[in-house]
N, C-alpha and C positions, 0 to 999 in steps of 0.2 A: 282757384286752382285751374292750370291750364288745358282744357279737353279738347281736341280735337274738332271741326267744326263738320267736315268730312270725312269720309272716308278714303284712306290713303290705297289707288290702284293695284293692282299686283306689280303693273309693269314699274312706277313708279318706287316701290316698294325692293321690286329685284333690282335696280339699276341701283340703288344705294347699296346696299347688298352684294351686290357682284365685285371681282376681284381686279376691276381698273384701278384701283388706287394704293393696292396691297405692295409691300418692297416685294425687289425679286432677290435671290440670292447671287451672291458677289459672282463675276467670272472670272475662274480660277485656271492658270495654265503650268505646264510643266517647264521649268528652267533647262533651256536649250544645253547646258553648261554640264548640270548636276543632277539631272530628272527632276530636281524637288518643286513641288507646287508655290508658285507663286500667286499675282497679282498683276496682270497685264500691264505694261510702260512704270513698272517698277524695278527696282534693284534687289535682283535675287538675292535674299537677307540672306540664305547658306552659303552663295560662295561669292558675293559682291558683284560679280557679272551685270552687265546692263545690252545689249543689241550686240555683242558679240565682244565685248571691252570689258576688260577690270575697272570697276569706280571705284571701289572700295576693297581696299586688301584686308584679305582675313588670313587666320592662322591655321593651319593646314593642319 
């Protein structure tokens, strides 16, 4: 069975432990177009809109 040989530091112990390696949450912005929350350098799925352009036509 495998037991430890040492004792594992505090500091070592918090550095695994700590939240460097945790996701962050997505960044979310408002559709210049429609106010609706998007997804940065994406095509606003409410109204097709992309940097100030129609990409995609939707039904009104």
């Amino acid at each position: 069975m495998a037991v430890p040989k040492r004792k594992v530091s505090k500091a070592r112990r918090d550095k695994r432990r700590s939240s460097v390696w945790k996701l962050e949450a997505p960044a979310i912005i408002r559709c210049p177009q429609c106010n609706e929350f998007k997804l940065p350098h994406r095509v606003c799925k409410a109204c097709g809109y992309y940097n100030g352009r129609e990409v995609i036509k939707k039904e009104a």
